[in-house]
Every structure is written in structure tokens, then in C-alpha cells.
N, C-alpha and C positions, 0 to 999 in steps of 0.2 A: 472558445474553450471546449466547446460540447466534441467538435469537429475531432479536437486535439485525444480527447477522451479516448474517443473510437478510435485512434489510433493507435495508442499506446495502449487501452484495454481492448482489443480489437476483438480476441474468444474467451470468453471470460472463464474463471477455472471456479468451480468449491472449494476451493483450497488458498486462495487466497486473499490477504485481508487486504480491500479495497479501500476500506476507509483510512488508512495510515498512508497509502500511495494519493491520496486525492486530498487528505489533507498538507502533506508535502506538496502539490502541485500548488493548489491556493499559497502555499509558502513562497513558494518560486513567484509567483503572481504577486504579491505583497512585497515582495527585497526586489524588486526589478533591476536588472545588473544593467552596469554604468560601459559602453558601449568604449569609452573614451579610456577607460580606465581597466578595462577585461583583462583576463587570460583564455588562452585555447581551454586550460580544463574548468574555467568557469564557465565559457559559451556551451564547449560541450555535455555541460550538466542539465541543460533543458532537455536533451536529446532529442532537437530538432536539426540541427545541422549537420551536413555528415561533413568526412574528413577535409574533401575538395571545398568543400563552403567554408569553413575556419579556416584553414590555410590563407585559402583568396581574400579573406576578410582581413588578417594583419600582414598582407601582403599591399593590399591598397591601404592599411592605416600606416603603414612605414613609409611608403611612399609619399600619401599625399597631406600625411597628416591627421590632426584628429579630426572625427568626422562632425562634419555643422549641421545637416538636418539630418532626420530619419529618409527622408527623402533621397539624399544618397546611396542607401545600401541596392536602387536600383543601377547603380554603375559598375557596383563590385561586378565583376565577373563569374558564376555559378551561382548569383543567388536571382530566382526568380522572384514574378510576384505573390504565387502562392506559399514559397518558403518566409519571404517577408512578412506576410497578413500573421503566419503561424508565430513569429518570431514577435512579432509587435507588442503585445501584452507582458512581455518576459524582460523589454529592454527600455531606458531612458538615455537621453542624451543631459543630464544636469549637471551642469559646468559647476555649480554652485552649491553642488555636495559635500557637504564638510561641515564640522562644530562650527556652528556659529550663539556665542555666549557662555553662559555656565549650564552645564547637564541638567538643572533642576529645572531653569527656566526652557532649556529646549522639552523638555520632556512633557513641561505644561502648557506649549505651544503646538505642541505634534498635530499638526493637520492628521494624520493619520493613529488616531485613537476612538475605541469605538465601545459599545456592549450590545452585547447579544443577549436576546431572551428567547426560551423557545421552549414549547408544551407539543407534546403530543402521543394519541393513545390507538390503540386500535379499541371499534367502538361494542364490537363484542364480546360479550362475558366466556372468558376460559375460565375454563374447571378451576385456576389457582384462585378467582375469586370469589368462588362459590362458598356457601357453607361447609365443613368439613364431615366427613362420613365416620359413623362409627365401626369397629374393626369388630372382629369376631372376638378380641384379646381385652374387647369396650374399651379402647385407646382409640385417638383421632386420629382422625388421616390428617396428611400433609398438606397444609396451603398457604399460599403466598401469606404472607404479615403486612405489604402494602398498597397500596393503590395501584389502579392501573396505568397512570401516567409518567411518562417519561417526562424531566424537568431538566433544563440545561443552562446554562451562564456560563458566557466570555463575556473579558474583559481583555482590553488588549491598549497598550497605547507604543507606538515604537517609528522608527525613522530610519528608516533603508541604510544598512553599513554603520548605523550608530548606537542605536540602544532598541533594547526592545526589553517590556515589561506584559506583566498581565497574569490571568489567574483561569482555571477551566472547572465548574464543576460540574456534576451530574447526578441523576437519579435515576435509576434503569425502572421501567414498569416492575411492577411485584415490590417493590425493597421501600423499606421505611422512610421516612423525614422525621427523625426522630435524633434527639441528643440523649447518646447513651456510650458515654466514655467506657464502662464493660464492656461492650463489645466493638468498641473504635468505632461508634458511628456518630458524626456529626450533624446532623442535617443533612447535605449533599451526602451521597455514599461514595461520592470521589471528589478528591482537590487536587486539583495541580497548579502549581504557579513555577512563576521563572521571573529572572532578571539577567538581562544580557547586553552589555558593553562591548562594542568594539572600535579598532583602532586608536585605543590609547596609549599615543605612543611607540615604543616597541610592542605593547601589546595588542595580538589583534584581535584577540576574543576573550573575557571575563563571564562566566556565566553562575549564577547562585541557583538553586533551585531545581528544579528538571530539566532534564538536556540530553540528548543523542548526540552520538560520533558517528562519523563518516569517514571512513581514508581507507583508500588500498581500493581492491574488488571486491571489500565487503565480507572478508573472512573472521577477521575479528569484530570491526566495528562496519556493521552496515546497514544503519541507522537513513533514513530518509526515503529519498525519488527512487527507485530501482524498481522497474514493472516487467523485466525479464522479456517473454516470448509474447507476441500480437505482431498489429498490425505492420507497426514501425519494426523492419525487420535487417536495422545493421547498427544504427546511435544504441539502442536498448541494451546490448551485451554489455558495454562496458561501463563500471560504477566510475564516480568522479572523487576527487577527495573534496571536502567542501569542509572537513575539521566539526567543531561546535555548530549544534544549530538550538534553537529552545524547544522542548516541546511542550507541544499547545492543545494534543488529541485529547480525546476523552476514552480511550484505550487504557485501560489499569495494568497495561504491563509494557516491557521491551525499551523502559528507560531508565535512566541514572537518576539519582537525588540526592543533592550535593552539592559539589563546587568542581569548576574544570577552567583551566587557563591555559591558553596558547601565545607564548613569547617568541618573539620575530627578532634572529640575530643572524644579518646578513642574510644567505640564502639558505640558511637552516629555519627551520620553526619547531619549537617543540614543545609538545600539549600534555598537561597532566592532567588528571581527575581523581577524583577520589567522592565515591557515593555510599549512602548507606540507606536503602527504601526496603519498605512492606513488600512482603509478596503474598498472596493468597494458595494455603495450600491444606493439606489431608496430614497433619500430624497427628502419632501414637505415641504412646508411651506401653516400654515392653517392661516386663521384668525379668531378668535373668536369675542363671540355681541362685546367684547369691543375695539375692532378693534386693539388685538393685536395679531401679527406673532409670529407662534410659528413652527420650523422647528421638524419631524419627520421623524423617517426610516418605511419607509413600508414596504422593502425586502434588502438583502444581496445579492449580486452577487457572488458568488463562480467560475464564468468561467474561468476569468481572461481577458475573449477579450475584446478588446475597438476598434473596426473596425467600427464605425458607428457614426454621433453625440451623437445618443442617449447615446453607451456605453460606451463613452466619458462621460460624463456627470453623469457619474456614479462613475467615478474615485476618489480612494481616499477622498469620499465627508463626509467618519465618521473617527473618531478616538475613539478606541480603545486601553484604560488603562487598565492592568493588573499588581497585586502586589501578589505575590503566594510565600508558603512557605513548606515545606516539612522537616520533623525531619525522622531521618531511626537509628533505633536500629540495630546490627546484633551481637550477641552474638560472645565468643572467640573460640567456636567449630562451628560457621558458619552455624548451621543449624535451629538458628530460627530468624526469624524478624518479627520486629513490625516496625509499620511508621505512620505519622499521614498529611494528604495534607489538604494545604488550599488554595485557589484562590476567588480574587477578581477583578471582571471584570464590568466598564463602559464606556460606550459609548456616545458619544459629543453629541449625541440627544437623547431622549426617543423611545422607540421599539413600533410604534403599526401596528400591521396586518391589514389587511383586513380579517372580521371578518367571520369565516368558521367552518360549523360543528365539522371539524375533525381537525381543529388547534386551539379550543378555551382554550386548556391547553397550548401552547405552550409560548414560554417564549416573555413574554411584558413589556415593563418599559425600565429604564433606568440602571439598575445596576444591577448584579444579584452574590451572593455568595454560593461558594459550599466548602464541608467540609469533609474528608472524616479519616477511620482508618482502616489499613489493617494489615496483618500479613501472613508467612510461614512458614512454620516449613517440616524439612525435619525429617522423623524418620526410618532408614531403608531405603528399598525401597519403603519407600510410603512418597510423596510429599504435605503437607495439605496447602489450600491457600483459602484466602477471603479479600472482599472487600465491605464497606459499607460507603454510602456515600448520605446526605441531603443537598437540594440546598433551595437557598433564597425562595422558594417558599414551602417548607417542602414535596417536593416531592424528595421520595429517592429510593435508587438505593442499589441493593447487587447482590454480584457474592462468593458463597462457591464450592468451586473443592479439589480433589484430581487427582494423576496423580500415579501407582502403577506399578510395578513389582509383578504380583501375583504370577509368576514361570519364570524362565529361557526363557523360551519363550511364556511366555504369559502378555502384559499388558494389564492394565486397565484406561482408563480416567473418569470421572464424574464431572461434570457443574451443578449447578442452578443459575440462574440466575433471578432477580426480580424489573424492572424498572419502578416505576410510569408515570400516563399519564403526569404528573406536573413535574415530573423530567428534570431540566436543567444544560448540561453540555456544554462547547464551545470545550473543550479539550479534553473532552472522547474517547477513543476507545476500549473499552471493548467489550469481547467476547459478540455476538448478533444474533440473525438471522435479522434485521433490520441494515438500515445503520449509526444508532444514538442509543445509550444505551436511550430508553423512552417506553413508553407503550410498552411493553413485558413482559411474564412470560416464562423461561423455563428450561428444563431439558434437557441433554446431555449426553450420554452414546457414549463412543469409547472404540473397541475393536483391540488388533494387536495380530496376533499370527503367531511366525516363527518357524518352525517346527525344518528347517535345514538350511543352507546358499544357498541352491535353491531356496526356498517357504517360501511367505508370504500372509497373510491375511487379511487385514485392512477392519474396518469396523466402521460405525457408526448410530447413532440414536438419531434424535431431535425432541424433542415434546416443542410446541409452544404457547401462546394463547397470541392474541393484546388486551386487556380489551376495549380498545375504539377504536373508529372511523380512522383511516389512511387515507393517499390519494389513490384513486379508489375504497374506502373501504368504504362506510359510513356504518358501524356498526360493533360490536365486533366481532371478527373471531379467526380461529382457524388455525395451518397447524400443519405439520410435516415432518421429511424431512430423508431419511437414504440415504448409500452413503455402496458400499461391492466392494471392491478391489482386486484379485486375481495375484498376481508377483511370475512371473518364470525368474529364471534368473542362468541356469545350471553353465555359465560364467563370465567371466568381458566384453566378444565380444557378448552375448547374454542378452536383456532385454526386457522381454513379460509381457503384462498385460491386466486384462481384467476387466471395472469398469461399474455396474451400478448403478443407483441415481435414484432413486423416490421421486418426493415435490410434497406438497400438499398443499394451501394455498388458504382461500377466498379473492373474490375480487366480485367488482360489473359487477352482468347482464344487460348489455347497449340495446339488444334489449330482451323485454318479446311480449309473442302474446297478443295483445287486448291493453297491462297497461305496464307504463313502470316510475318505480322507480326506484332511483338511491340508498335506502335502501334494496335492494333485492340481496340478497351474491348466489354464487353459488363456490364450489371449483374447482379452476383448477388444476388438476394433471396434474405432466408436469414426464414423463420419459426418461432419458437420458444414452444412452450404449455408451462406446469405446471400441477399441482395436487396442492393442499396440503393435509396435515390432522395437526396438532399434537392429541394428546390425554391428559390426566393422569388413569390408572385409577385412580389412588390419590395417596396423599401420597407415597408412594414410588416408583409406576410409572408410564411414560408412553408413548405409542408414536407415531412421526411415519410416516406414510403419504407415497408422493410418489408421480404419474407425468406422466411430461415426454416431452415428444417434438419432432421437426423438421423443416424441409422446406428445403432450396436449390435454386432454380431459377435455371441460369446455363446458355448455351449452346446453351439450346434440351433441358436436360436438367435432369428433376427427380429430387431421391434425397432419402431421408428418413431419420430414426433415433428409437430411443424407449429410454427407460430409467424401468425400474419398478423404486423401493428402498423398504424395512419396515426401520422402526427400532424397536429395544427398550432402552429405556432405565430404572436404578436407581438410585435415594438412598437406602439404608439407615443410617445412623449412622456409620460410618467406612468405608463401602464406597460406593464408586461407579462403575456397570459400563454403557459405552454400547453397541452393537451394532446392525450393518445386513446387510442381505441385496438386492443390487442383481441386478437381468439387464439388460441391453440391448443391441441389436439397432441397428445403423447402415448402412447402405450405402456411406458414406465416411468420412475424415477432416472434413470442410465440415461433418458433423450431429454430429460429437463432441457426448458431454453432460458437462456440467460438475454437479458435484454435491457440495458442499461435508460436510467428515467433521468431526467431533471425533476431537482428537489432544490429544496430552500439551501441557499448560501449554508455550505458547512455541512451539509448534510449531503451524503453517497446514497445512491440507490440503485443496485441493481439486483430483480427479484427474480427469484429460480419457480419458473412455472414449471408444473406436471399434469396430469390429467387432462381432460376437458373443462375449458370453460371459457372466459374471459376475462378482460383485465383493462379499467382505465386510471385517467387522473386526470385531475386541474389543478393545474399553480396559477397561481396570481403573486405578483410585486408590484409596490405600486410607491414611488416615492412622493413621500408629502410633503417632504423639503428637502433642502441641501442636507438638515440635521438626520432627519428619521425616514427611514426607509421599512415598509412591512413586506411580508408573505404570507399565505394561507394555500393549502394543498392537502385534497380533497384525492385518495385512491381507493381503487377498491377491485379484487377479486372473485369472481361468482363461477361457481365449479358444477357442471351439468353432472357429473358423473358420480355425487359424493354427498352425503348429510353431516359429517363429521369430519374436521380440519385439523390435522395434529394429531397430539398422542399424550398421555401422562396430564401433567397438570396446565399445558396448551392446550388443551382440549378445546373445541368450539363445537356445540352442537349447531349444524347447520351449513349453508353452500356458500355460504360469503364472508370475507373477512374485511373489514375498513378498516384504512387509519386515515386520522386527522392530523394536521401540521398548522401549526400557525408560529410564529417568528419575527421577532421585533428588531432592529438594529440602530442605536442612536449614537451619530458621527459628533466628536465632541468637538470642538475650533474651526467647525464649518460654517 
């Protein structure tokens, strides 16, 4: 899993949310898809095979039948044993997958039902938990209303293709455990639950509760696995449809709440929804000459904290209606589809901004509808795919790809992609160099070439233009961005890699000599190297070597940064203990390094180092039986260069920050 990680997060961005990609992965890992019973756009949704490997794969299952051990996918033809090792965790051979009795009693039978518990703090006091300061005005200052712990519960009980149920709540450090119906807060300061049915019947998915969609390239609904540009640089481009899935994050935003059903007639399927959830946001109320109140949203809150009056006060203060529909054709040889999305999304008050050069396209009003028609077709080894799509505002959106086997060991990816500045989606996730499918043009080239089962090659190349204004951006710009990856891997105990990335992108010059506009772009090239070295001493020991470094050049001024991490890592029989030792050295914020950790089941971690200093951890897992399984994980930051950490009410007097983790999991029919 870690392996797979670094692939598909291979250069990590600020900008994007990791933990909704790594919780979908765990989802993949949990529904492990039935080998016997597949399609090409369900294989291709782990985005571990490329096109020459699915082909070959219902090329030998037509042939020879359905497959009897795992063991055999060493006969397919293009699949190695390093793509297999990657694939193994993703897939089952269970002949004997199907309802077996009445849904109540499989559901209390579910070998796979579990709950999660899990606390953790960082152990130093920020300014939010301090006593509050008097103001010049003798009013208080601002600080957190709750403790410093984060508090979490899953609950989950479900059975791969049949049901799946369960519940997620959470309590962000700063925010209350408190029951206060005035302000919508229960206990947990978030609940989510879901109930999800499939294959009943014609029906192939029933869901109550909280749910994402998936279909197309993710212009409408593009809800799940999509990690865009890293390591893996030609499966990534393209989204999969995979319809309904439940969600389980602890993310307070980017899903439905409701009810959504997909009926299967012949080779048509067609999926409705209809939701109606909370959203956290900044409502006013105006009055106009005629001295009537009229309430507005002037911004959306996406954090999910509520540690403060203010962020109280923000809670749940819109509602958000959605009625969305989705038709999916897939022919009887499985290798072409058509689909058509639609969604319709309003909100309890009308949308107006605060009005700004570079958001004056963005979406305002009170209702906004988008409409989209996509299609794929597998022919060969070459995978053709697009997506088009106009929102109430007739600002529209396309993505045409291929994805090829041009030889045995060489493939090819290709992207365009073309999203107006007026283009409004709420659900989108489609392939982008931005972090919203809008004002973008671009083109995409990835290359992978593996010679022999030692050596591989991966590479890519994006050309970009924003037509309009962005934030730090006021005025149209341009970048680009390649990424060349070099893997030696003589063994399955040996894995060496060597990765450099050059971006290019304008933004604005904050200080000019003499004159100083905020329309005046200068690009910053930012260059980024690693090097890797995975190594297994034993059947039980292994150690990952890393060092990464970086360079930004904007301005007319270059500054650099480097981070050197040793990892030690243990499997012993019910012990499992991982461990790093990082330094590094940055000149600014602009060279942070990004360095992905192992954390407790369910939990992502990857920290953005700056300055001077160092950085380790200890995890420990340790099962005490078939039932209960623990963790505990022990990090900690210490800064040469700095007595204060953060800013505002994160404040830390001092050079070190720790957090604690500890995590409980009890498996129930084990």
C-alpha cells in the first residue's frame, strides 16, 4: 500500500485534499473487485493497469475461462510480477459471492464489521487555549471554546457488492462536546452515516444517507479515486464511472444527503438522487430603500472548524438542494459507453461575493444547473474517452484523452482539456492543473517505458494557460509543468528511484523597485529532485532512505531547500513498528518539502516542512487478537531556526510541536 502511495502521490501539491484520495483508496482496498466477474472500466479504476494489461487480461479470461487461482495472472501475457504484487490487495477470486439468506441476517454475520476509536492532540498549548486577553475596547479576545483533542468514531459493518452500512463522527481540536440544538451542535461536531444496498435485482445500487457520484471524467459528478498528475504517469488521466459509492470521510463537505438509486435495464442504467444537506457558510442579511431584509451568502466555509463564536455562527447556516440524474449506456462487448449527467443544485439564499477582479466570473445567484455527455470506447490497446459539459451560466467545460499501449513496453497517455472562466461545477473533479475544473486550457502528454522487470521510465509534460485573472494572479498566465522518473528495482528487497519535476507558473510581483502593481506577473519556476531507496534486510526489516531537495526562481531571486529522512521499519507476528528520522533545511515557505508518513489505519499524513530543523515518529500496531487490533504514534517537529510556530490563535510559543495518536479497532464476527 505505502509503495502504491508514492506512486500515485508521487509530488505532493498544497492544494490538494489528500485525505478524500486515501480514503477512497482504503475503499478500493475494502470492495476488493471479483476477478471473475470484472469489467475493463472496473479494473481500470485502481489505476494500476495500463491499457495492454486489461486487454490481455479478458483476452486470456475469454479464452481460457474464468480464472482458478490468483496464481494464474502469471500466465497472462503483460502482466509481470511487480504489477501483480500491486494488484493483489485490489482483487478476489470468491466464487461464492452472492446473498446468501435474508439481508438482516447477512448484515449480522458480516465478517467484515468493525469500530474505530481514536484521540489525538498535539501536546502543546496554542494561543486558542490560553486565557483570553483584554482589548483596549475591555472586550475579550477570541479563543477556542474547546479542548485540544481531536475525537473520532467509525462504525462500519458491510460485504464487498452487497451492503454496506455505518456511521463517521468527529470532533476537530478547539470545538465543543457539547449538546446545543441552537447552534446544531451534538456532541460530535460532525455525523455522517450511510446505508447502501446493491444488486437487488435490477437494482444495482440503493443508497440512504451520504453518498458521492462518479461517472464520466468527473465534470459533473467526480466524487472518489482520481489523484491526477505523480508518479503513475498514464492510468491517472483517466476517471472511471463506478456510479453510487457511500461516504465514510470525515470531510464536512463535497457530498450528497439523501437518497440516490441506480436501475439496471438491459444495457442501459439509470441513476437518480435527490439530496438535501447543511453546508457551513458567512450569511448576511441586507436591507434595502424599502426597508426589506433580504439574507445572503457571501462565502462557503470548507474547513469544517467551529472552535470560535464566529465559526459557530457559521454552521449549517445554508441548505443546499440537489436533484441529479445520470443515464449510462455500456454495450454487450463492454467496450463502449455513452452517458449523459445532469444536476441541479440550490441554495436557501442567493450567492453574492464580494466583488473582485479575479472572481467576477465566478458562480452568483441562487441556483445553478450543469449538464454534461460523455463517452469511452476501448478499441485494442487504445482507450478513447471525453467529456463535455455547460453549466447555467453557458460556461462550459471539456476533457478528450486517450490512454495506449503503443508496444509491449511502451505506453502513451494524452489529455486536453478546456474549462471556461464561467464554468460552474460544485461536484467536479476532473483531471486539472488547478484545484477546480475553471478558467484552464491544457494539454497533457505521459510517457511510461519498461524495458525489462528491473527498469522503468515514467514521464510527463503539461502545458497550461489560465485565460483570466486567478487569486495572486491578476492577469492571464501561463505555466507548464514535466515530472521524469527513473525505477530500478533488480528485486522485490530492492526499490530505487530517481524523480525530477520542473513548474512553471505566473503569479504576482508583490514587491517592484520605484512602482508597485498588483497586475505585474513574473513566473516562478519551482524545481524539485528526489531520491529513493526502499530496502527489505529481512523478512521482517526494511529501511526507506530519501533525499529531496528544491529550487524557486521568481523575481529575479533564487532560494532553495533539502530534506534528508531514514526510515526503520518492523513486521514481527503481531507487532508492527514504523519509524523516521528527517532534517531539513529550506530558505523559505516556496521550497517546503512534502514527505508522506505512515499513520494509524484511516488516518493520511503528509507534513509540509519549512525552515530548519527536524522531524520524527513512531507508530506502533499491535494485534491482540483476531477481534481488537491497536495503534499508538508518537511525532514530533523541533525547529533550529524559530521560538514561535504559527500565527493567530495557533500560536505556539516555542521550537517543537508534537502530536499524539493512539486508535482502537474492534473486528466484530472474528
Amino acid at each position: 500500500m505505502e509503495i502504491l502511495v508514492e506512486d500515485l502521490f508521487g509530488m505532493q501539491r498544497e492544494d490538494q485534499d489528500y485525505d478524500d484520495l486515501y480514503e477512497s483508496l482504503l475503499q478500493l482496498f475494502l470492495n476488493p473487485i471479483n476477478l471473475n466477474k470484472t469489467n475493463p472500466e472496473e479494473l481500470q479504476s485502481i489505476f494500476i493497469l495500463s491499457p495492454a494489461q486489461i486487454n490481455s487480461f479478458f483476452q486470456h479470461r475469454s479464452h481460457f475461462g474464468r480464472i482458478l487461482s490468483l496464481y494464474e495472472l502469471q500466465a497472462i501475457p503483460e502482466f509481470d510480477l511487480e504489477t501483480i504484487y500491486k494488484i493483489l490487495p485490489f482483487v478476489v477470486l470468491d466464487e461464492t459471492e452472492g446473498k446468501q439468506g435474508p439481508l438482516l441476517d447477512r448484515i449480522k454475520e458480516s465478517k467484515d464489521a468493525y469500530l474505530i476509536l481514536r484521540a489525538n492532540r498535539v501536546l502543546e498549548t496554542r494561543r486558542g487555549y490560553t486565557p483570553p486577553d483584554t482589548l483596549a475596547n475591555g472586550r475579550l479576545s477570541s479563543r477556542y471554546l474547546g479542548d485540544p483533542n481531536n475525537l473520532y468514531v467509525r462504525f462500519r459493518i458491510q460485504q464487498s457488492r452487497d451492503f454496506s452500512l455505518g456511521f463517521t463522527m468527529d470532533k476537530d481540536p478547539g470545538e465543543q462536546f457539547t449538546w446545543d440544538p441552537e447552534t446544531k451542535r451534538y456532541g460530535f461536531n460532525f455525523f455522517s452515516y450511510h446505508f447502501t444496498v446493491y444488486n437487488q435485482g435490477r437494482w444495482k445500487a440503493i443508497s440512504l444517507g451520504d453518498f458521492q457520484m462518479q461517472t464520466g471524467q468527473g465534470l459533473v459528478f467526480g466524487a472518489g479515486f482520481a489523484t491526477g498528475k505523480g508518479g503513475e504517469t498514464i492510468t491517472t488521466v483517466r476517471r472511471s464511472t463506478i456510479g453510487i459509492r457511500p461516504y465514510t470521510s470525515a470531510l464536512e463537505f463535497g457530498f450528497f444527503r439523501g437518497v440516490a438509486a441506480s436501475y439496471q435495464a438491459g444495457p442501459i442504467s439509470i441513476t437518480l438522487l435527490a439530496s438535501n444537506a447543511p453546508r457551513h457558510g458567512n450569511v448576511q442579511v441586507l436591507s434595502d430603500s424599502l426597508e426589506r431584509d433580504e439574507a445572503i451568502i457571501t462565502s462557503l466555509q470548507t474547513s469544517g472548524l467551529h472552535r470560535t463564536a464566529t465559526e459557530i455562527r457559521y454552521k449549517n447556516q445554508i441548505r443546499e438542494k440537489n436533484l441529479g440524474a445520470n443515464i449510462h449506456f455500456q454495450n454487450n462487448a463492454k467496450n463502449l459507453q455513452l452517458g449523459f449527467n445532469s444536476l441541479l443544485t440550490q441554495f436557501s439564499q442567493p450567492f453574492v461575493r464580494r466583488p473582485q477582479p479575479y472572481n467576477q466570473f465566478e458562480f452568483h445567484g441562487q441556483e445553478n444547473q450543469i449538464h454534461s455527455l460523455y463517452f469511452a470506447y476501448n478499441f485494442q490497446n487504445y482507450f478513447f474517452f471525453g467529456e463535455s459539459a455547460v453549466s447555467q451560466s453557458r460556461g462550459q467545460g471539456h476533457i478528450f484523452g486517450m490512454m495506449s499501449s503503443l508496444h509491449p513496453k511502451l505506453s502513451l497517455s494524452l489529455l486536453w482539456r478546456s474549462f471556461d472562466r464561467d464554468f460552474h461545477t460544485f461536484y467536479g473533479n476532473a483531471f486539472s492543473e488547478g484545484t477546480r475544473p475553471i478558467n484552464e486550457r491544457g494539454i497533457y502528454l505521459g510517457l511510461n517505458f519498461k524495458p525489462n522487470r528491473k527498469y522503468n521510465w515514467a514521464f510527463y509534460y503539461d502545458q497550461f494557460t489560465f485565460p483570466w485573472l486567478r487569486f495572486r494572479t491578476y492577469a492571464p498566465s501561463q505555466g507548464y509543468e514535466w515530472l521524469s522518473r527513473f525505477t530500478y528495482s533488480p528485486s522485490r528487497k530492492i526499490l530505487l528511484f530517481a524523480q525530477i519535476r520542473e513548474e512553471s507558473k505566473g503569479r504576482n510581483i508583490s514587491e517592484y523597485p520605484r512602482f508597485q502593481s498588483s497586475y505585474i506577473l513574473d513566473q516562478g519556476k519551482r524545481w524539485n529532485y528526489v531520491f529513493n531507496l526502499d530496502y527489505s534486510l529481512s523478512q521482517n526489516w526494511s529501511i526507506k532512505s530519501r533525499v529531496m531537495g528544491s529550487s524557486f526562481d521568481f523575481g529575479g531571486k533564487v532560494t532553495r531547500g533539502f530534506a534528508i529522512s531514514q526510515d526503520l521499519n518492523v513486521d514481527y507476528q503481531k507487532w508492527r513498528l514504523s519509524s523516521r528520522l528527517a532534517f531539513f533545511d529550506t530558505d523559505d515557505f516556496d521550497n517546503r518539502q512534502f514527505l508522506y508518513e505512515r499513520n494509524v489505519l484511516w488516518l493520511f499524513s503528509i507534513p509540509s516542512l519549512h525552515g530548519q530543523g527536524l522531524r520524527y515518529y513512531i507508530l506502533g500496531q499491535y494485534r491482540i487478537n483476531p477481534k481488537l487490533e491497536i495503534w499508538a504514534r508518537f511525532s514530533r517537529t523541533q525547529y533550529t531556526d524559530r521560538n514561535q510556530i504559527g500565527s493567530g490563535l495557533q500560536l505556539i510559543q516555542g521550537n517543537r510541536i508534537t502530536e499524539a495518536v493512539i486508535q482502537m479497532r474492534y473486528k466484530f464476527n472474528r
